[in-house]
C-alpha positions as CSV (number, residue, x, y, z in Angstrom):
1,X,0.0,0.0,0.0
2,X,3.1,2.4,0.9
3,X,4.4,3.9,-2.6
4,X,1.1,3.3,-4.6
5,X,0.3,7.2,-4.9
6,X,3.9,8.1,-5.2
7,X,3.9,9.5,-8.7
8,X,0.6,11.4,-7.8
9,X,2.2,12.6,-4.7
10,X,5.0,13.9,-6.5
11,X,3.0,15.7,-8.8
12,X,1.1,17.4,-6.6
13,X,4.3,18.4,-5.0
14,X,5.3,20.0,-8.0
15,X,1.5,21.6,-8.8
16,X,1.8,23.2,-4.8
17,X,5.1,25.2,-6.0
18,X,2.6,27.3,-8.6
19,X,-1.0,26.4,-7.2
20,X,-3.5,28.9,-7.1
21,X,-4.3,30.2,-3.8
22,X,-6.2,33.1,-2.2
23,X,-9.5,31.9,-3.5
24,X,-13.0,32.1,-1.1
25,X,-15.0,28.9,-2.8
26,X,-17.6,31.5,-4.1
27,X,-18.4,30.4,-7.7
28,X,-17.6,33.5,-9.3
29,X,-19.6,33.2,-12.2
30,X,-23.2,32.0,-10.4
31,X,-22.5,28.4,-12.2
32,X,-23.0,24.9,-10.5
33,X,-22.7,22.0,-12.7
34,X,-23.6,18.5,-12.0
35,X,-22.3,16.1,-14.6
36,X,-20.7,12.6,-14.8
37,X,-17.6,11.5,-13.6
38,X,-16.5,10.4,-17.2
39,X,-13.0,11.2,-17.3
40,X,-13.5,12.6,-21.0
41,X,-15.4,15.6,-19.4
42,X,-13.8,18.6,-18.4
43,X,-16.7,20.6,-16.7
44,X,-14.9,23.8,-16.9
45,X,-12.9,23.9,-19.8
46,X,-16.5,22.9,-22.1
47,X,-18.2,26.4,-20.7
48,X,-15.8,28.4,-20.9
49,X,-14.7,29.2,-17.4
50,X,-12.0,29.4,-14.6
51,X,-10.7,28.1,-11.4
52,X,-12.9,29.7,-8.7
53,X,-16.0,30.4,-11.1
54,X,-18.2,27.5,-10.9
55,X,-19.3,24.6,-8.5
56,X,-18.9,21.2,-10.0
57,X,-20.9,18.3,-8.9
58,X,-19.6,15.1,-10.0
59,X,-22.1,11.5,-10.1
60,X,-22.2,8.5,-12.3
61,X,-24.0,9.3,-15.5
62,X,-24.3,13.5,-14.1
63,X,-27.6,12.2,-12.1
64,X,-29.1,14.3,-9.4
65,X,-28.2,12.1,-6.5
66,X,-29.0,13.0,-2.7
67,X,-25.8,14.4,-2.4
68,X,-25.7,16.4,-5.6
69,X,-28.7,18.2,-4.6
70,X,-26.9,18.6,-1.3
71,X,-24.5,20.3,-3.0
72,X,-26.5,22.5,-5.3
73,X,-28.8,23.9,-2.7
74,X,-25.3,24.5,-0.6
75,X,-24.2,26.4,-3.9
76,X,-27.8,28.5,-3.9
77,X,-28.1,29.3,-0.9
78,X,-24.0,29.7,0.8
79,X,-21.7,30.3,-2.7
80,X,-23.7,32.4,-4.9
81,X,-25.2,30.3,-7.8
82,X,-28.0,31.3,-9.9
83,X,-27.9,29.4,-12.7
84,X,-27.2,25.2,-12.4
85,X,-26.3,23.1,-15.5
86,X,-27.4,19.5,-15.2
87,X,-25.0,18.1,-17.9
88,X,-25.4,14.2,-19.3
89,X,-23.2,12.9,-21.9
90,X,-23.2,10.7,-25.0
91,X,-21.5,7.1,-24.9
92,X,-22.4,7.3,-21.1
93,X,-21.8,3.7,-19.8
94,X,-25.0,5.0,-17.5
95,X,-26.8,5.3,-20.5
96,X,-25.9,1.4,-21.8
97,X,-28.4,-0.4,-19.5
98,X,-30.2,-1.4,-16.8
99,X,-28.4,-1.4,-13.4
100,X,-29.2,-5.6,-13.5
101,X,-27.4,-4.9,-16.7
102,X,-24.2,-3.5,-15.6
103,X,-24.1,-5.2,-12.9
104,X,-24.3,-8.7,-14.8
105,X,-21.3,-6.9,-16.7
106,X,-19.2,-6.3,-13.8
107,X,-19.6,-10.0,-12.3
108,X,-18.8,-11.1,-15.7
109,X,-15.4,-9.0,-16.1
110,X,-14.5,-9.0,-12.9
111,X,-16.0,-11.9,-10.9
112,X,-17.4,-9.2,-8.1
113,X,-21.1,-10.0,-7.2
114,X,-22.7,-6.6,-6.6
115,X,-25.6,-8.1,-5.5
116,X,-28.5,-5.7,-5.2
117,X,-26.9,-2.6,-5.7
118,X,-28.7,0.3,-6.5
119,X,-26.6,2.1,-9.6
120,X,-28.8,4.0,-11.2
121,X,-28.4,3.0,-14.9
122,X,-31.4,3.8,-17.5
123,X,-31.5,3.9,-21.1
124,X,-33.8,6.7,-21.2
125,X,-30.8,9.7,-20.5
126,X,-33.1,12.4,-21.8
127,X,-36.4,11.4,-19.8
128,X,-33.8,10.9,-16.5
129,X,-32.1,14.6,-17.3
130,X,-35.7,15.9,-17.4
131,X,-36.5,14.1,-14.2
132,X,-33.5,15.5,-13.0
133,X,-33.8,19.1,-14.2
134,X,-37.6,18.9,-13.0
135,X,-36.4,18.3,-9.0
136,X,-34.1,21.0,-8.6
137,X,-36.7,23.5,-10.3
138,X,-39.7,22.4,-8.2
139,X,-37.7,22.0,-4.8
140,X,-38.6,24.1,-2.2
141,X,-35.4,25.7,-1.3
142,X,-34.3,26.0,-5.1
143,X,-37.5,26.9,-7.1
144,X,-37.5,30.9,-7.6
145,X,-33.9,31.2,-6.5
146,X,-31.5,29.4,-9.5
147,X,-32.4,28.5,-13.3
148,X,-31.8,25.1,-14.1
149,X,-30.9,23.7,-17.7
150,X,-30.2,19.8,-18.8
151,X,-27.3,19.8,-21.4
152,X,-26.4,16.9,-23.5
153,X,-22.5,16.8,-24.2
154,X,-21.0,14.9,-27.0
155,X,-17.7,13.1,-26.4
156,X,-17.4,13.2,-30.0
157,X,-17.4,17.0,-31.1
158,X,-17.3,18.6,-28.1
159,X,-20.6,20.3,-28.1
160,X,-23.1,21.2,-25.6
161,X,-26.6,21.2,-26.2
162,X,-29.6,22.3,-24.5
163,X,-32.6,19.8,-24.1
164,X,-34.4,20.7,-21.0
């Protein structure tokens, strides 16, 4: 277990000597995004902003889970965000089946029984990015106080688009 983050370690040692600092945790520009944790994704860099400027929520397949709405009514009400971007991608493994599905995939690649685990997999990405998009505009503590959109992202051309 000693020496399996060395290399990261020493990377970040190197990042430290030039690392931003001074920042508040304010997102500068009013943005939150929640999106996947694909690691072809790069929240930021695909809207155009900074370090410091937005909030970025991070879930398998970009889903509103309990603790991304956590997190976005943290952001509405503590670090200045009006606007939230609920952001789902294309070629999402989320997006490939049913959780009994990937499961079955996982047991079959890797031998680990997940047995009942909730994943949250669905074939229907825009109808779950509209479910999604439809709680944090109708919560109590965010409806009236943040605009919400649901994006689609293609891994392929690098566009955004807006479906909800």
């Amino acid at each position: 277990m000693t020496g399996d983050f060395d290399d990261l370690l020493a990377a970040n040692a190197r990042y430290a000597t030039q690392a931003p600092r001074g920042f508040d945790g304010i997102a500068h520009a009013g943005i939150a995004v929640v999106t996947c944790m694909d690691s072809r994704l790069q929240p930021l860099e695909m809207l155009g902003l900074f370090l410091g400027e937005a909030k970025i929520l991070r879930t398998p397949g970009g889903r509103v889970t309990p603790d991304a709405l956590i997190g976005c009514v943290l952001g509405a009400h503590l670090l200045h965000v009006n606007r939230i971007l609920v952001i789902a991608h294309t070629r999402c493994a989320m997006a490939s089946g049913s959780d009994a599905q990937i499961r079955e995939r996982i047991l079959s690649a890797t031998g680990a029984d997940l047995g009942d685990l909730t994943i949250g997999a669905t074939t229907d990405q825009e109808g779950a990015l509209a479910e999604d998009v439809q709680l944090l505009r109708a919560h109590p503590v965010l409806a009236g106080r943040v605009a919400v959109g649901g994006f689609l992202y293609d891994v392929d051309s690098g566009l955004l688009s807006q479906l909800v």
